[in-house]
N, CA, C and O of each residue as an XYZ file, in Angstrom:
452
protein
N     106.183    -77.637    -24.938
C     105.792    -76.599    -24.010
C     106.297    -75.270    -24.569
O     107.440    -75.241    -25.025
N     105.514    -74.126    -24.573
C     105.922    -72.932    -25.057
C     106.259    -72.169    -24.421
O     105.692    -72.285    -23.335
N     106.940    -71.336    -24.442
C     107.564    -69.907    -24.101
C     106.460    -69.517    -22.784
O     106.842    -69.420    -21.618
N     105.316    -69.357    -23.143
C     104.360    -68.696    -22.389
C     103.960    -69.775    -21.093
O     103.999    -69.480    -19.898
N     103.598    -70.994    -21.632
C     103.764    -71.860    -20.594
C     104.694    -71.580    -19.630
O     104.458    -71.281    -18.459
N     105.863    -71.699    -20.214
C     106.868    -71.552    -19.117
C     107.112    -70.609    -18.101
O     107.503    -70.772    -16.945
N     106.661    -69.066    -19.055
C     106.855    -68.148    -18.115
C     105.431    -68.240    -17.304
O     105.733    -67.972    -16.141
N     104.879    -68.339    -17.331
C     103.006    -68.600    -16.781
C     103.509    -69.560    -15.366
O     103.115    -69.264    -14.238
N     104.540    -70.876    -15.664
C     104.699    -72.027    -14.643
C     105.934    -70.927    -13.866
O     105.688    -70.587    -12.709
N     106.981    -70.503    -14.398
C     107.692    -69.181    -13.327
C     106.939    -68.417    -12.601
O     107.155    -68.487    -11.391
N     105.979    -67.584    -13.009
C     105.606    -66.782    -12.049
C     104.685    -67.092    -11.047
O     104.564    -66.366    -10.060
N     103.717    -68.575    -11.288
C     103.041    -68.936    -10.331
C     103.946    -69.875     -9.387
O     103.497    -70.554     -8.464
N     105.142    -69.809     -9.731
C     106.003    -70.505     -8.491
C     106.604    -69.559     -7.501
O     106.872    -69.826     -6.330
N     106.828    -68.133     -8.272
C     107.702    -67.220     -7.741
C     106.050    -66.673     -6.879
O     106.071    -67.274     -5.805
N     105.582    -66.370     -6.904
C     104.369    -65.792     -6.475
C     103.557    -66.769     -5.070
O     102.918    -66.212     -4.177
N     103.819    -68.632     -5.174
C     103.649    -69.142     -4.248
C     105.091    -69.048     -3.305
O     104.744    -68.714     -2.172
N     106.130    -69.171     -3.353
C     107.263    -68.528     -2.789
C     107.010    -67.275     -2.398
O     106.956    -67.230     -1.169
N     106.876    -66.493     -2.780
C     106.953    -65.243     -1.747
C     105.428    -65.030     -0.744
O     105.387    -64.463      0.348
N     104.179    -65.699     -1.525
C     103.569    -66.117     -0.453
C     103.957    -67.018      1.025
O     103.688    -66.783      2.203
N     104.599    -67.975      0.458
C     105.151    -68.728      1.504
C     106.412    -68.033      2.425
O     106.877    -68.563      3.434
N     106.910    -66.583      1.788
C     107.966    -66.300      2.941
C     106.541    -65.054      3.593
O     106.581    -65.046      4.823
N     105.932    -64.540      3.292
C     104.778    -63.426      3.773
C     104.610    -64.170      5.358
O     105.130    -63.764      6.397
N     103.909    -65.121      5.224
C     103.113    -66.208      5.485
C     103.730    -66.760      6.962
O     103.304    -66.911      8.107
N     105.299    -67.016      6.054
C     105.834    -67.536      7.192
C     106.567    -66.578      8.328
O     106.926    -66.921      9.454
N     106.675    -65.376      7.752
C     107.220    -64.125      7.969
C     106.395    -63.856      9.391
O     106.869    -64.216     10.469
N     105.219    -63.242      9.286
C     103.781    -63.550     10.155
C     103.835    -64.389     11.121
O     103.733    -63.888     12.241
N     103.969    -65.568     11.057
C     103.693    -66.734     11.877
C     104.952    -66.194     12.623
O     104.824    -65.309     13.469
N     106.105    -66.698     12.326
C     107.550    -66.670     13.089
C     107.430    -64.719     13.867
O     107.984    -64.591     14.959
N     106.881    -63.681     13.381
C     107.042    -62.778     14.095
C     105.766    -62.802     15.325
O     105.908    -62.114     16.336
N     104.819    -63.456     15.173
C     103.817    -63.595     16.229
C     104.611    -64.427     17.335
O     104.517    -64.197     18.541
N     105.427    -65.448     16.756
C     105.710    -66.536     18.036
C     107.056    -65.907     18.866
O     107.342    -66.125     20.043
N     107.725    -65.139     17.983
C     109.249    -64.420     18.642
C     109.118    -63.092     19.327
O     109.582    -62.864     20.444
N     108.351    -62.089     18.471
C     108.397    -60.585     18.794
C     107.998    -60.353     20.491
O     108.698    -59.529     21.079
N     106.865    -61.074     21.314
C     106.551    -60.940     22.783
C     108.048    -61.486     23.110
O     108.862    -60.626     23.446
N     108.337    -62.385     23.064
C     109.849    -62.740     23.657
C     110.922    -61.727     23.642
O     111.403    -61.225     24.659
N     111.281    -61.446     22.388
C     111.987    -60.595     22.180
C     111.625    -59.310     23.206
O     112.579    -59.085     23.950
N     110.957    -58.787     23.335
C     110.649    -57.432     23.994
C     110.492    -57.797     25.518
O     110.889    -57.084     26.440
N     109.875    -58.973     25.645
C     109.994    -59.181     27.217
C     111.678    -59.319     27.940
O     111.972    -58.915     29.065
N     112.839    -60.138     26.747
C     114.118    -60.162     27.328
C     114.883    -58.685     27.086
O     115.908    -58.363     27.688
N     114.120    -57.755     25.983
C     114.819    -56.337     26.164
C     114.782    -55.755     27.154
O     115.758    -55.162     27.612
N     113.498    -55.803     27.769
C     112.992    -55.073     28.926
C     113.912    -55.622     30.260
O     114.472    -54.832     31.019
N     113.973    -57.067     30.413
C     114.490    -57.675     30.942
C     116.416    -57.028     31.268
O     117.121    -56.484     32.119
N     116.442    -57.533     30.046
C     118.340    -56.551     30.293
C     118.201    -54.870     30.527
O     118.969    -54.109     31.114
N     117.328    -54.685     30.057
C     117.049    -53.346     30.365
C     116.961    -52.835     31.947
O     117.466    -51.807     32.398
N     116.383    -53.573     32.482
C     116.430    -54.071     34.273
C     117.546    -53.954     34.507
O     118.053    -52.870     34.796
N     118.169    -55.037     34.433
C     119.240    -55.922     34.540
C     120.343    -54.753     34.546
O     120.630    -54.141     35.575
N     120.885    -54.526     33.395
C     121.869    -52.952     32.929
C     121.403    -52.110     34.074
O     122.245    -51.744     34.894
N     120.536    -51.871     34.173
C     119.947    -50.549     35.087
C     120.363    -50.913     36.774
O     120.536    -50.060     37.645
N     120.448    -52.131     36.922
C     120.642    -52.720     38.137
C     122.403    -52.710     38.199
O     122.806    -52.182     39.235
N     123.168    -53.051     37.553
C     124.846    -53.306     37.695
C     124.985    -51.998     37.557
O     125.983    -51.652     38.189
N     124.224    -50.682     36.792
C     125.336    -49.462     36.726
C     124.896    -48.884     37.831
O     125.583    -47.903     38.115
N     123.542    -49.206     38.991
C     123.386    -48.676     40.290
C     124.480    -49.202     40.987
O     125.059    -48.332     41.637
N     124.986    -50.370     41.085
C     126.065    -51.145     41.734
C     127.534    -50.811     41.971
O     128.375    -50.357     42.747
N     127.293    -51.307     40.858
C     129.044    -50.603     39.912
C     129.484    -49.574     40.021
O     130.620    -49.432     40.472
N     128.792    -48.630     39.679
C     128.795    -47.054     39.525
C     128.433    -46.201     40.636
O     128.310    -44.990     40.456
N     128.230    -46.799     41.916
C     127.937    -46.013     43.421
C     129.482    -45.202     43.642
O     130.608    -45.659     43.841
N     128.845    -43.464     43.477
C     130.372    -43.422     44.201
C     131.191    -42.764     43.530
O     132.164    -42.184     44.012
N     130.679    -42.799     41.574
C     131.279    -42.887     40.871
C     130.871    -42.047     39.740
O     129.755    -42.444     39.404
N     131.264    -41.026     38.959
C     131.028    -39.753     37.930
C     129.913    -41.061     37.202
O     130.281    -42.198     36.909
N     128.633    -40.548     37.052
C     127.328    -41.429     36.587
C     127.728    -41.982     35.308
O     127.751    -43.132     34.871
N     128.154    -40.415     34.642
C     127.873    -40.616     33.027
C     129.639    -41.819     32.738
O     129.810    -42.832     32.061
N     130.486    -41.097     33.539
C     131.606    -42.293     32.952
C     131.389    -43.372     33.422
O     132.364    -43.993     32.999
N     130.875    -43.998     33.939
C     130.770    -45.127     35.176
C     129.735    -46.240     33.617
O     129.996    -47.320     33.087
N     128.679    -45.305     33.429
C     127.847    -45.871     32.762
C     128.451    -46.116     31.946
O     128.699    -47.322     31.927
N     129.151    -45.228     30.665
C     129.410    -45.504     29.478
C     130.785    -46.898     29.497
O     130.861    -47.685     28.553
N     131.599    -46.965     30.519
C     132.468    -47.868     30.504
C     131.632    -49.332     31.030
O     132.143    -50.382     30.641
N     130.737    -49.405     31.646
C     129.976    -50.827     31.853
C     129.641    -50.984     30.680
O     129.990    -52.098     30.290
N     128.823    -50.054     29.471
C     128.157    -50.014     28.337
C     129.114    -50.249     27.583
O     128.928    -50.983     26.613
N     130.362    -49.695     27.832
C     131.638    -50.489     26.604
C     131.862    -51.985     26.616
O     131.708    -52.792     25.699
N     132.450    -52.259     28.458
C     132.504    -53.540     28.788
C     131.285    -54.478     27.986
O     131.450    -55.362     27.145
N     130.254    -54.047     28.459
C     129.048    -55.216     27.535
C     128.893    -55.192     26.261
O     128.253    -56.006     25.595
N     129.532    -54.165     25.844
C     129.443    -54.249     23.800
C     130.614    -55.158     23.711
O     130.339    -56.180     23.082
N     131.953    -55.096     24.189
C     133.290    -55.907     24.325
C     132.679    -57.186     24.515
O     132.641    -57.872     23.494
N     132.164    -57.718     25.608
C     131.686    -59.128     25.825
C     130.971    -59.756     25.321
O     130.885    -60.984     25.337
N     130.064    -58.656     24.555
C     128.887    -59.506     23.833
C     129.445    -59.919     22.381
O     129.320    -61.009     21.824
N     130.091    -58.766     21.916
C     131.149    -58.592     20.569
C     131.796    -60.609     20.955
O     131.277    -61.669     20.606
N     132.945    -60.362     21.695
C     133.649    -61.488     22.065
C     132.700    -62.781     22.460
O     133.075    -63.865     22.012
N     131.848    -62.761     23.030
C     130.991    -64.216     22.591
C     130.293    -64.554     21.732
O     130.013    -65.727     21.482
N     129.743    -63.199     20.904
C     129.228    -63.745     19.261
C     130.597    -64.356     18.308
O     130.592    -65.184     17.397
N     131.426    -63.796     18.756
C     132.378    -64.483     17.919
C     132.997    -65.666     17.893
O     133.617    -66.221     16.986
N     132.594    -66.217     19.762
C     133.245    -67.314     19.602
C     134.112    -67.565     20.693
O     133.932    -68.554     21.405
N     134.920    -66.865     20.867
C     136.456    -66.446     21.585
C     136.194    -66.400     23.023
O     137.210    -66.251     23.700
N     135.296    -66.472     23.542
C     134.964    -65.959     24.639
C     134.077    -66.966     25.685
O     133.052    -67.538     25.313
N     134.618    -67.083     26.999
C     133.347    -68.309     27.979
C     133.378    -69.483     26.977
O     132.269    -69.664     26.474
N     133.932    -69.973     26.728
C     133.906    -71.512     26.018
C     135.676    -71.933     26.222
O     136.647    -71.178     26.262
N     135.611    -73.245     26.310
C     136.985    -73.603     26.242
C     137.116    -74.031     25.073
O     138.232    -73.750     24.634
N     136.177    -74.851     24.023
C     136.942    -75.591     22.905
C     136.667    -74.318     22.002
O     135.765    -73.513     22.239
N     137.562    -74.228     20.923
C     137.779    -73.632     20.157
C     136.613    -74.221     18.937
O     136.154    -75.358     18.824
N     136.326    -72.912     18.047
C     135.018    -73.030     17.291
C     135.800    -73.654     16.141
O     135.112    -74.568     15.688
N     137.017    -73.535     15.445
C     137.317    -73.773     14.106
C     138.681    -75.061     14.253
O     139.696    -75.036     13.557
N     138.384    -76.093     15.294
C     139.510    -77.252     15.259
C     138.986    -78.064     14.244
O     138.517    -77.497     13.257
N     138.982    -79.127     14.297
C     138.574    -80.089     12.865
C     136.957    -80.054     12.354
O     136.287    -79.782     11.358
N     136.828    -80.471     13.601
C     135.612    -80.756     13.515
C     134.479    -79.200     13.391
O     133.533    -79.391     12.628
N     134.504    -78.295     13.809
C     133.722    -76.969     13.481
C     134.230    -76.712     11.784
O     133.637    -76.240     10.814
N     135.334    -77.158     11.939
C     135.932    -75.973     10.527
C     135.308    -77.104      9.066
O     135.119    -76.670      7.930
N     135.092    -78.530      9.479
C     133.989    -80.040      8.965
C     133.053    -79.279      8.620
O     132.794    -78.979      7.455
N     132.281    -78.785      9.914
C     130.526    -78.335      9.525
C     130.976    -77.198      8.620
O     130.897    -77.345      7.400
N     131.426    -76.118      9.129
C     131.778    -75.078      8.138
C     131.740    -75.274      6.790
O     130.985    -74.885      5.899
N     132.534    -75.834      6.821
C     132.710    -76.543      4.983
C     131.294    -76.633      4.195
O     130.842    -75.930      3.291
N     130.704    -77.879      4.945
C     129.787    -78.408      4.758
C     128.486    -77.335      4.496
O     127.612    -77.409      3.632
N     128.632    -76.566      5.295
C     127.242    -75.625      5.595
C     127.591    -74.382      4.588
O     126.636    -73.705      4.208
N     128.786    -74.076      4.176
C     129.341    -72.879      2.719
C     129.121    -74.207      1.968
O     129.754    -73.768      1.008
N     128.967    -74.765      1.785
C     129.384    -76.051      0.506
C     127.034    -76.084      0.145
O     126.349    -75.810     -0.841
N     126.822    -76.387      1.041
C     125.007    -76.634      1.327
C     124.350    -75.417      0.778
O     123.526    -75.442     -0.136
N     124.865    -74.099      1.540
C     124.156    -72.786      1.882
C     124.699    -71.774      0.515
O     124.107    -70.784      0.083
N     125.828    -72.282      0.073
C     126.678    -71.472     -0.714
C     126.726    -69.875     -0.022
O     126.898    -68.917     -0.776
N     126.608    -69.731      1.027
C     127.371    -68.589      1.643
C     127.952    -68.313      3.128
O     127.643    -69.121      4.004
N     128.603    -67.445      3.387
C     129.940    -67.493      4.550
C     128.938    -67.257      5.791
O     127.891    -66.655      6.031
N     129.815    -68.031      6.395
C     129.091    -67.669      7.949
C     130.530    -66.378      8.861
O     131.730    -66.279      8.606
N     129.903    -65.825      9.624
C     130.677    -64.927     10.608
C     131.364    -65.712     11.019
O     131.016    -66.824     11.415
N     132.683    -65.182     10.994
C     133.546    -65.924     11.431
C     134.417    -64.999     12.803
O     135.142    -65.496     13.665
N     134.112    -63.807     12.659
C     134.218    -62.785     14.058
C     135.538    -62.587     14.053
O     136.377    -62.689     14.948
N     135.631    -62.207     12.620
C     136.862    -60.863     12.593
C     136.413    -59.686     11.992
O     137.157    -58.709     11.916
């Protein structure tokens, strides 16, 4: 097999690969993107509803921005882990998959520090 072969069999692989992420790119944003925007809108409600609540009574703009801290704090603290769960993410058995999934994936997952 020659040189040219080879590069000829590279680029029609690299070329069906990035077809296949286009492709799949498309599909997965048709089936997620309505969701996505219907639950923005949704918290968007939602937010708009606790700082009428919360904030009766109360200087608008500070009232708001400290609920808006509180929910960056909480959301921060349950992407990480730490937060509304009792078992801990990294005892034997999480810190097992971990391994396994840097060992598979060859790269780090968030670990939320």
């Amino acid at each position: 097999m020659g040189l040219y072969e080879e590069n000829a069999r590279f680029i029609f692989c690299s070329i069906l690969i990035i077809i296949y992420l286009l492709f799949g790119a498309v599909i997965f944003q048709a089936i997620e993107r309505p969701t996505e925007i219907e639950r923005k809108k949704e918290f968007i409600e939602e937010l708009a509803q606790y700082q009428e609540y919360f904030c009766a009574g109360k200087p608008p703009d500070d009232c708001a921005k400290r609920l808006k801290d509180f929910a960056k704090f909480s959301a921060d603290a349950y992407a990480s882990g730490i937060a509304w769960q009792t078992k801990e993410r990294f005892d034997f058995y999480g810190s097992l998959f971990f391994a396994g999934t840097f060992l598979t994936a060859g790269e780090t997952a968030r670990i939320g520090y």
